[in-house]
C-alpha positions in Angstrom: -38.2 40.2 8.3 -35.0 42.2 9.8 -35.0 39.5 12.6 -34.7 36.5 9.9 -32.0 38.8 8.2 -30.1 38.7 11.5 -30.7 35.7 12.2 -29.1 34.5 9.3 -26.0 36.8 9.0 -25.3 35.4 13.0 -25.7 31.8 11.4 -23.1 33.0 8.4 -20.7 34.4 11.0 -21.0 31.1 13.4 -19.9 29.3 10.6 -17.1 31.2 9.6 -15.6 31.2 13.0 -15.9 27.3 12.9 -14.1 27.4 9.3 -11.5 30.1 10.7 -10.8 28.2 14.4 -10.6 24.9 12.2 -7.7 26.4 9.9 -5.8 27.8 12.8 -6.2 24.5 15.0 -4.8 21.9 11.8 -2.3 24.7 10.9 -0.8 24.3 14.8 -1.2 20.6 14.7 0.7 20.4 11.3 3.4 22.5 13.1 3.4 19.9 16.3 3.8 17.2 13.1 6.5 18.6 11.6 8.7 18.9 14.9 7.9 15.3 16.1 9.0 14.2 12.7 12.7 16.2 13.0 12.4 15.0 16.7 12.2 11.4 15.8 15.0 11.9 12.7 17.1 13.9 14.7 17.0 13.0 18.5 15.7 9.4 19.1 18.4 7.1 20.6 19.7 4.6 18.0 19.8 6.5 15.0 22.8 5.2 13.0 22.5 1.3 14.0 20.9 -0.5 11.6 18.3 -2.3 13.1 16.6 1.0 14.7 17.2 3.7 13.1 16.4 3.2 9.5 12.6 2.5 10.8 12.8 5.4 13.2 14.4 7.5 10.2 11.8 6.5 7.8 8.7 7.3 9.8 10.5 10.7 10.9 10.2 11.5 7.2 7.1 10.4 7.0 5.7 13.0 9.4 7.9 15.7 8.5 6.7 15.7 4.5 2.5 15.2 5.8 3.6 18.1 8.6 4.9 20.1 5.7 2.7 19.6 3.6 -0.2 20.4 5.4 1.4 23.7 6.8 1.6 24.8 3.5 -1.9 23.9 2.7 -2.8 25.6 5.8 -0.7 28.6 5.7 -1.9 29.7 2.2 -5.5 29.1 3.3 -5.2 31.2 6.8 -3.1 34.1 4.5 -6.1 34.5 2.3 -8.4 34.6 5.4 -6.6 37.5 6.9 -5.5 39.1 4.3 -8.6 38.8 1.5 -11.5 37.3 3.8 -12.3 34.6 2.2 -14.3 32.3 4.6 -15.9 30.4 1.7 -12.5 29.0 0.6 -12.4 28.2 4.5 -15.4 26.2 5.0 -14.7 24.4 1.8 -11.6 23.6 2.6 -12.9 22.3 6.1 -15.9 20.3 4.5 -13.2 18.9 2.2 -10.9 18.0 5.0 -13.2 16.4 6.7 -14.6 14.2 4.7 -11.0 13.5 3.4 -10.2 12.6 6.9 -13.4 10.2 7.0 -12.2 8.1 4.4 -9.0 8.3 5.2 -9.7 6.6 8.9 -11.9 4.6 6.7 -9.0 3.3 4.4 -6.5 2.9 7.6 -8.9 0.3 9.0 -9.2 -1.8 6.0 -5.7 -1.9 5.6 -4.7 -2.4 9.1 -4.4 -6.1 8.8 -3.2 -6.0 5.4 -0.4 -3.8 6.6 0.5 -5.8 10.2 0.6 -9.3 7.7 3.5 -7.4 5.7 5.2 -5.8 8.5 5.1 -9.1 10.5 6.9 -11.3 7.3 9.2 -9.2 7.5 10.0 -9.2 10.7 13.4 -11.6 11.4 12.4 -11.8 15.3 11.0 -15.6 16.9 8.5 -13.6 18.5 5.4 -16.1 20.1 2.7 -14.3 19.1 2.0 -11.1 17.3 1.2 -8.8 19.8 1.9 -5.1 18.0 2.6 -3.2 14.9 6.7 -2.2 13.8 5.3 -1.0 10.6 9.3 -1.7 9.5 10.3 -4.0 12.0 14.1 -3.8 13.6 15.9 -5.9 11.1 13.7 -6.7 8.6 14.7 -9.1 5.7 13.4 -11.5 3.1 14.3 -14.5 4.6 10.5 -15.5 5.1 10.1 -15.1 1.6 12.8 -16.9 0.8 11.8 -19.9 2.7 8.6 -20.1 1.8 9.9 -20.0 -1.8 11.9 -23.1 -1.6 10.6 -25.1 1.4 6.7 -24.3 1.7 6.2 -27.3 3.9 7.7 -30.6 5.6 5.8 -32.1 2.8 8.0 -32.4 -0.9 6.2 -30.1 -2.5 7.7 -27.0 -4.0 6.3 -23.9 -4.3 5.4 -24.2 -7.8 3.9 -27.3 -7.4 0.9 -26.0 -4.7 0.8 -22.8 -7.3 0.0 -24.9 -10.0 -2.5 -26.9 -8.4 -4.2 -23.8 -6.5 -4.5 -22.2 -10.5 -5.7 -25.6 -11.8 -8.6 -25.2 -8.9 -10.0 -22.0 -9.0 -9.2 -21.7 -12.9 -11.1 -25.1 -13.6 -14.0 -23.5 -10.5 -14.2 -20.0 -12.4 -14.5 -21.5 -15.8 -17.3 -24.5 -15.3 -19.0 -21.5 -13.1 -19.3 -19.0 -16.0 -20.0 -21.8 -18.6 -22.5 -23.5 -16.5 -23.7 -20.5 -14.7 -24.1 -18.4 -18.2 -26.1 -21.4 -19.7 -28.1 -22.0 -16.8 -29.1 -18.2 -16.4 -29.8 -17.8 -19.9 -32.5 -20.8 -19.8 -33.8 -19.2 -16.2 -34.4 -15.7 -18.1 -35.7 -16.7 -21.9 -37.3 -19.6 -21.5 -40.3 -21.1 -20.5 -41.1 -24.1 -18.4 -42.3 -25.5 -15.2 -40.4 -25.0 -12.1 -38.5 -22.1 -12.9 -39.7 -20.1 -10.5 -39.0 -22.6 -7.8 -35.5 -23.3 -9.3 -34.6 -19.9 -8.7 -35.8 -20.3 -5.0 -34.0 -22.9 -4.7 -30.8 -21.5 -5.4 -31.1 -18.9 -3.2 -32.3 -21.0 -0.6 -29.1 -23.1 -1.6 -27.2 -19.7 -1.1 -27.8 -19.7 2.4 -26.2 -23.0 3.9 -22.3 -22.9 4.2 -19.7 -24.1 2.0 -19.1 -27.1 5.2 -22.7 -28.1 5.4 -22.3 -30.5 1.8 -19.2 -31.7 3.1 -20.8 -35.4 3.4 -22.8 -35.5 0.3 -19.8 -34.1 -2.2 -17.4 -36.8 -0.3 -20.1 -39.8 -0.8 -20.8 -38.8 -4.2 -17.0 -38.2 -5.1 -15.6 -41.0 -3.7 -18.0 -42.8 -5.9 -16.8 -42.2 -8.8 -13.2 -42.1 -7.9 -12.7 -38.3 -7.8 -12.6 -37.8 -4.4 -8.4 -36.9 -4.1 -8.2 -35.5 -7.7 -7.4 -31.8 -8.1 -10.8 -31.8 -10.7 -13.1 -33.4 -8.2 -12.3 -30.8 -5.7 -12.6 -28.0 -8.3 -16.3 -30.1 -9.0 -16.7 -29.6 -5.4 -16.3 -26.0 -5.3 -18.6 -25.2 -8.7 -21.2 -27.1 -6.8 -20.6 -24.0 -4.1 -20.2 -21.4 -6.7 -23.1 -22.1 -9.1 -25.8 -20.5 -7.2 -24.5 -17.8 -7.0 -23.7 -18.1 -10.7 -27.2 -18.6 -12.1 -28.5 -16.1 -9.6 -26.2 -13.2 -10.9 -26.1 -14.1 -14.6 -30.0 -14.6 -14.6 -30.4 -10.6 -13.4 -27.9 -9.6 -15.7 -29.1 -11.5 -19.0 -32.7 -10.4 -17.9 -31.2 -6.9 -18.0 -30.4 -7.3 -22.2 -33.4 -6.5 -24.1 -35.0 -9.4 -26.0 -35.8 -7.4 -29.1 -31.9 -8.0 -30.1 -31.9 -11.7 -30.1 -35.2 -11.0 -32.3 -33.8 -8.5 -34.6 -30.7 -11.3 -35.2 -33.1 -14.3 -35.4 -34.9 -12.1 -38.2 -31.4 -11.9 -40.0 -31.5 -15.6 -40.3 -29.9 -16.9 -36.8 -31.0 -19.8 -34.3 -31.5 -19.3 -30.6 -28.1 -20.9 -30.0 -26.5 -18.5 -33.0 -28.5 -15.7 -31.2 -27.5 -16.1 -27.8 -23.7 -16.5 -28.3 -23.4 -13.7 -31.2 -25.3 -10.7 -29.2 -26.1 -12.3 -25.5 -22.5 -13.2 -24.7 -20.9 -10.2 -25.5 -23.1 -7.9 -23.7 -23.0 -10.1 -21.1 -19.2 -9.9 -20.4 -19.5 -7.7 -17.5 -21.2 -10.3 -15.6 -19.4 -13.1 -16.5 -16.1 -11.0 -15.2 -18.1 -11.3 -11.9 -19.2 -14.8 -12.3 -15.4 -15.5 -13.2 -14.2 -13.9 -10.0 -16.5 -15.2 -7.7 -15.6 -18.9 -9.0 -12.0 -18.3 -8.7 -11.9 -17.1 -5.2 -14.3 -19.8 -4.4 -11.7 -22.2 -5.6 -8.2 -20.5 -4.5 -9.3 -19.5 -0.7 -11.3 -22.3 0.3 -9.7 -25.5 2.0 -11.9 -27.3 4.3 -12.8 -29.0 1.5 -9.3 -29.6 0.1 -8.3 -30.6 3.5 -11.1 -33.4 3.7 -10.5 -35.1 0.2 -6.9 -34.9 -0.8 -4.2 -36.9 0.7 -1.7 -36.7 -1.4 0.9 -33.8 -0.3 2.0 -33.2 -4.0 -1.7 -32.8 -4.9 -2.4 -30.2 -2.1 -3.5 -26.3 -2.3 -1.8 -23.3 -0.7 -4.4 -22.8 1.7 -3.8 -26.6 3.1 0.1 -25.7 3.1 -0.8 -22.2 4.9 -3.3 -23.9 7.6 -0.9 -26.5 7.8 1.5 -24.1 9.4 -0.4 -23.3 12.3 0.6 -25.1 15.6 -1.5 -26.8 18.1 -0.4 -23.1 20.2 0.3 -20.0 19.2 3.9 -20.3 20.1 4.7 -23.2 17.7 3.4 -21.2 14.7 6.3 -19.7 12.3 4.4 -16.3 12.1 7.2 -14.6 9.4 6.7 -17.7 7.1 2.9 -17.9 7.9 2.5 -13.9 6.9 4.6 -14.4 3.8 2.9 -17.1 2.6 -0.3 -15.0 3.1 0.9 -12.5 1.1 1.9 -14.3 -1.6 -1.1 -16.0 -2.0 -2.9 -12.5 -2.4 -1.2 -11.8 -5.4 -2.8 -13.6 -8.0 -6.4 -12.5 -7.1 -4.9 -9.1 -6.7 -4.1 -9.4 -10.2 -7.2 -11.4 -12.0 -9.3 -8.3 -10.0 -7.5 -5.7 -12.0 -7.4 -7.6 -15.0 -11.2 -7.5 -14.6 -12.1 -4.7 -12.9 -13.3 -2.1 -15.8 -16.5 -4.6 -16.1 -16.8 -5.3 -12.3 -18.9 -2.6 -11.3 -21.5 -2.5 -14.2 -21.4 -6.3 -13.4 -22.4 -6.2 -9.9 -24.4 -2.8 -10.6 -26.8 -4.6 -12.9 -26.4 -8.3 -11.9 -27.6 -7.2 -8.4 -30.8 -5.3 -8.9 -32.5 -7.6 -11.3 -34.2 -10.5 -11.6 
């Protein structure tokens, strides 16, 4: 028993001297911070010329404030050490820290590319390939923007124009998926009849084969009824892509609504239909958000498709335009343009996504694990 006891008081004090070497180590590494920060501000070459120093300045700032910051942290943590002996604050604050520091590393490499496509359209230099990150490059400027803005391509197409078209796409993709999807998974999960267990192998048999492997199909069957280099026969092509994933998703979630409501309005003197759009639908808007997501990045970042049936340049997408700017070699790609144009063409999923994301994760949360 006394040997247990000691055993454990030697495994309380290890830890502690972990906690307590942890503290002193980030509080002399957020020291080392702070003075490469005023080093960089202060003493690298090229400080008042525009084209160096402002980045230099601004990431001198940016480690002198996380420095500080962290010394501060650090200091009050080590004072109540010392001075009150509180090693349970310290191996919190470790455990926090380093878990913080997880995610954190976790968060850099997602947006590592995301950050290098910004930096590099703003970058004003003909450089032939990206090779490196200037997270505010010497120089940096708009111009990219600006050119994409008012001459996206050789073609005469504006800007607006490949918007438009792009919206009318993946809108027209998202909205046949829902309504399709919704109707088809709402016959998959309340009714009866033979082959519906099949069907819904099939789609997720249908799942599996890429988005390039019905090229020839969609183009025969397009072309034959004259749809083939129309903005809607394209968004047809893509619903075709989207709707098994559609059905599959609003199948799990409709199955996830209890049937006794349907009952208890079909007592109060509705139909199925009346049912089904009065208490299914509504409960069923989580999914749908998903459904409606799904369809409209199906339709706004796909273009081998777009690149196969359209000809016409004032009918084309922004992700022709944006693979159209890539040369036969690296070197004859316009990468400031290229990156601009990739930004810009984040920013209206960016915004449907928050628009929608309050019922994205019940959506996906349910939709997923039934059915």
């Amino acid at each position: 028993m006394t040997t247990a006891v000691n055993s454990s008081r030697s495994q309380l004090k290890s830890r502690d001297m972990i906690a307590i070497g942890w503290a002193v180590v980030v509080f002399v590494l957020s020291l080392a911070l702070v003075g490469l920060g005023l080093y960089v501000v202060v003493a690298s070459p090229g400080l008042f010329e525009a084209t160096q120093g402002y980045p230099r300045l601004v990431t001198g700032i940016i480690l002198v404030a996380a420095g500080f910051i962290i010394l501060v942290r650090y200091g009050r943590l080590l004072s109540a050490i010392f001075r009150e002996g509180d090693y349970a604050r310290a191996r919190q604050t470790m455990r926090i820290d380093l878990i913080q520091l997880f995610l954190l590393s976790m968060l850099a490499v997602v947006l590592f590319p995301v950050v290098w496509i910004v930096s590099m359209s703003l970058d004003p230099r003909d450089f032939s390939r990206p090779t490196g990150l200037t997270l505010i490059p010497p120089g940096a400027t708009l111009e990219a923007y600006l050119k994409v803005l008012t001459k996206p391509s050789p073609n005469p197409v504006t800007f607006p124009q490949l918007l438009r078209n792009s919206l009318m796409v993946a809108g027209g993709t998202a909205l046949a998926a829902v309504v399709i999807g919704t109707s088809a998974a709402y016959a998959f999960s309340r009714l009866i009849f033979p082959g519906r267990q099949i069907g819904m192998l099939g789609f997720v048999l249908v799942l599996m084969i890429p988005p390039g492997g019905t090229l020839a199909p969609l183009f025969v069957l397009l072309n034959a009824v004259g749809l083939r280099t129309t903005l809607w026969g394209l968004a047809i092509a893509f619903t075709s892509t989207a709707l098994p994933f559609a059905i599959w998703n609003m199948k799990g979630f409709i199955d996830s609504i209890p049937y006794d409501l349907e009952e208890a309005a079909q007592i109060d003197g509705c139909t199925r239909t009346q049912g089904a759009i009065r208490v299914i639908l509504p409960l069923a808007v989580p999914g749908m958000a998903v459904t409606a997501l799904w369809g409209f990045l199906t339709g706004w970042s796909e273009f081998i498709l777009s690149w196969t049936f359209l000809v016409d340049p004032e009918r084309f997408t922004l992700p022709m335009v944006l693979r159209g700017m890539t040369g036969q070699y690296a070197a004859g790609t316009p990468w400031a343009q290229f990156a601009a144009m990739a930004v810009l063409m984040s920013i209206p999923p960016m915004l449907i996504f928050f628009f929608l994301q309050r019922y994205l994760v019940s959506g996906l949360a349910v939709g997923g694990v039934k059915g």
